[in-house]
C-alpha positions as CSV (number, residue, x, y, z in Angstrom):
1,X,172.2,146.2,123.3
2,X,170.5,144.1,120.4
3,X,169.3,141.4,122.7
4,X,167.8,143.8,125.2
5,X,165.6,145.3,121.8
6,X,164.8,142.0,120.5
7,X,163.4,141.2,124.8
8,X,161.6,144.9,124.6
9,X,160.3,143.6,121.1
10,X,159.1,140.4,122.4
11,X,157.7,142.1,125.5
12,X,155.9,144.2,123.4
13,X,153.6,141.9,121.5
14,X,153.1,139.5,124.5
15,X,151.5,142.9,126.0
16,X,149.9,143.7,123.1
17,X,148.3,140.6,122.7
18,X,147.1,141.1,126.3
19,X,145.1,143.9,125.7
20,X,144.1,143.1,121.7
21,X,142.5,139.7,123.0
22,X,141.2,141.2,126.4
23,X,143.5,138.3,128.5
24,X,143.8,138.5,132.2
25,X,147.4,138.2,131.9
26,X,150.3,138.2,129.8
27,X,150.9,135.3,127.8
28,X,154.4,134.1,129.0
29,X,153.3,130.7,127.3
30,X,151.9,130.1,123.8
31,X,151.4,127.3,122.2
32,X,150.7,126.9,118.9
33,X,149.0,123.3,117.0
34,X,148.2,122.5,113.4
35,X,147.1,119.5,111.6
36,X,148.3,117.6,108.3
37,X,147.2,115.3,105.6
38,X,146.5,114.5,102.3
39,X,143.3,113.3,102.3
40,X,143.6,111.6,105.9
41,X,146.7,109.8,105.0
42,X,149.6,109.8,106.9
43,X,147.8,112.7,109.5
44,X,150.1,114.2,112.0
45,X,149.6,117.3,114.5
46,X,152.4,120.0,116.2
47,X,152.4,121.4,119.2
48,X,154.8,124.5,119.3
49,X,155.8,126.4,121.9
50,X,156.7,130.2,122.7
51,X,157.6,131.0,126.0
52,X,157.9,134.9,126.4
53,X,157.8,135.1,123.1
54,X,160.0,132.8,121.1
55,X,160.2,129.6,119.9
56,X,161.3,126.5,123.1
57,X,161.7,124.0,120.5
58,X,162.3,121.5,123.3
59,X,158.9,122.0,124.4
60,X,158.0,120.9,120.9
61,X,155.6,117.7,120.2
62,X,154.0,115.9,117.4
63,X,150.8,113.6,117.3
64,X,150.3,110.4,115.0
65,X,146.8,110.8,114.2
66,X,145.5,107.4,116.1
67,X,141.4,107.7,115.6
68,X,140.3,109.8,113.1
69,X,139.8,108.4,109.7
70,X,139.6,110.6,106.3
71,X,140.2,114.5,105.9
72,X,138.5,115.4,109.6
73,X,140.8,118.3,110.1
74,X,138.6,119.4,113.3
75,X,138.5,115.9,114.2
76,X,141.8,115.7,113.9
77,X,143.1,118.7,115.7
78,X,140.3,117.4,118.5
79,X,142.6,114.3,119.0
80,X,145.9,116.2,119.1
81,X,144.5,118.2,121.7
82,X,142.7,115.5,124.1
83,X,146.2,113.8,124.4
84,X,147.9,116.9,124.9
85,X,145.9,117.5,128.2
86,X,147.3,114.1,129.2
87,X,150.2,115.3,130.1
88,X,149.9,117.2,133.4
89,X,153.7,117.1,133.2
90,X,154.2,119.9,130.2
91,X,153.5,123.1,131.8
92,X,149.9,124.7,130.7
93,X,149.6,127.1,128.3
94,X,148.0,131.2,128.5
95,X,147.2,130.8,125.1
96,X,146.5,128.8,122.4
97,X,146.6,129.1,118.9
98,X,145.3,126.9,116.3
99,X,145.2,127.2,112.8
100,X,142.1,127.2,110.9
101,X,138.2,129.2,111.6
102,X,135.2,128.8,113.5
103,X,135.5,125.1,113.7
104,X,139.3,124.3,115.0
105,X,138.2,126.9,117.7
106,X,135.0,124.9,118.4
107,X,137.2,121.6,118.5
108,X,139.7,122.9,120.6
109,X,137.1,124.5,123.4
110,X,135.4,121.1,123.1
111,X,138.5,119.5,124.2
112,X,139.2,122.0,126.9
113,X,136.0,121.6,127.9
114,X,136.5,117.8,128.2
115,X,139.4,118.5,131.0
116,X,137.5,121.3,133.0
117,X,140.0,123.7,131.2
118,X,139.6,127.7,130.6
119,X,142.2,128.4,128.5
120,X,141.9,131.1,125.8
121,X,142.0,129.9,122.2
122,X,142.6,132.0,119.3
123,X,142.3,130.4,115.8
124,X,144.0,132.0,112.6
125,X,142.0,131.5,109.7
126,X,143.8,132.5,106.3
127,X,140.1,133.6,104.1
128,X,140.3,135.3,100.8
129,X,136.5,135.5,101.1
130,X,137.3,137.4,104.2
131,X,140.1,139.4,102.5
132,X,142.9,138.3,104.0
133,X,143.8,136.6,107.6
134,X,141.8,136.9,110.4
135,X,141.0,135.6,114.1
136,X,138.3,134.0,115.9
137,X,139.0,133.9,119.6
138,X,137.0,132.6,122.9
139,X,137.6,136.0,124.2
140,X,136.4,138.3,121.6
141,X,132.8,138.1,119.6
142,X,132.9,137.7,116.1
143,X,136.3,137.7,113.7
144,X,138.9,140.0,114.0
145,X,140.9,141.3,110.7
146,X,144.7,140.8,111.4
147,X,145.6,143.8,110.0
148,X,144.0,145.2,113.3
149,X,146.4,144.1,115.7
150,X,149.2,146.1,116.4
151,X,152.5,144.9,114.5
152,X,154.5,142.6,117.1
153,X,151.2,141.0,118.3
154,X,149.9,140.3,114.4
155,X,153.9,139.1,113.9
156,X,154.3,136.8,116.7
157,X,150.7,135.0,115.5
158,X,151.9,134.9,112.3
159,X,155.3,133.3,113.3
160,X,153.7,130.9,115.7
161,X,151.4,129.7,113.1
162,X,154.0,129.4,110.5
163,X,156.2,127.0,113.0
164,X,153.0,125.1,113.9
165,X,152.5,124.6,110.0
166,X,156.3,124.0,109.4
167,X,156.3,121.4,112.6
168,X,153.7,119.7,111.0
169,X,154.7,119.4,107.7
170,X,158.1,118.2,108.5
171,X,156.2,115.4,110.8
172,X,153.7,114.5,107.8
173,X,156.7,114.2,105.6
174,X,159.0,111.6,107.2
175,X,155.7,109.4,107.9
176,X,154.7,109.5,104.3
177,X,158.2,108.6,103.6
178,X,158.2,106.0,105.6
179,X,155.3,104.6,104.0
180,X,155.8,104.6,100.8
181,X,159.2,102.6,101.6
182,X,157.5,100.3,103.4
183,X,154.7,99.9,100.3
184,X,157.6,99.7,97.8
185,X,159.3,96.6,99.9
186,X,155.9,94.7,99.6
């Protein structure tokens, strides 16, 4: 009985989302990327993936930033995603979410662009000059306040973002590690 809540849950927001960010079809497949770096060092991205609705970690990746040099965060995310569409072999997403405003959704239709790709792209930017979180979307003009999306749509962005950003991290971590080991034996 708890499982079949926690499905009808799940169901829920991917149908939400649906009609919230006008898609022609449920999103059975979401994946999620972020970027990061202190001050370009060390840059990784994540891809995470949700497939009707929660986490497939073994559909997970990380990116080595190869070609962008400094804090280019858009740059960055840019890279992650032109070597992501690389891979015919992983299974396309309905969605995409990226953390960060105007320009990580910019970066990521560019790159979409690049492979012939229509793919929706929602980013989550966190603004307190917008008063709290908010999304920018290919489908939708203009920002959308968070607060406006029904509750398990605006909690399933929120948890994909926060596995994106956790991915990431963890990724950023064991390379800066490794560095400064490497730096210390020199």
């Amino acid at each position: 009985e708890q499982a079949g809540r926690k499905l009808e849950i799940r169901n829920s927001a991917l149908v939400e989302l649906q009609h919230v960010l006008k898609l022609k079809h449920v999103p059975v497949r979401i994946e999620g990327y972020d970027i990061s770096n202190i001050q370009g060092i060390s840059a990784t991205g994540s891809m995470v993936v949700f497939t009707d609705g929660h986490a497939d970690k073994n559909e997970y990746r990380k990116f080595r930033i190869r070609t962008v040099v400094g804090s280019d965060d858009t740059g960055m995310l840019k890279e992650v995603l032109t070597r992501r569409w690389r891979h015919p072999e992983w299974p396309y997403p309905d969605l995409i979410l990226v953390d960060g405003g105007k320009g990580q959704l910019s970066a990521a239709s560019a790159a979409l662009k690049k492979h012939r790709l229509t793919i929706p792209v929602a980013a989550l930017t966190k603004n307190e000059r917008h008063r709290g979180d908010h999304l920018f979307t290919t489908t939708l003009p203009g920002l959308m306040p968070l607060k406006r999306l029904p509750e398990a749509a605006r909690n399933l962005i929120l948890r994909i973002d926060d596995e994106a950003h956790r991915f990431a991290i963890s990724y950023h971590r064991h390379l800066h590690g490794r560095a400064l080991l490497i730096g210390r034996r020199d």
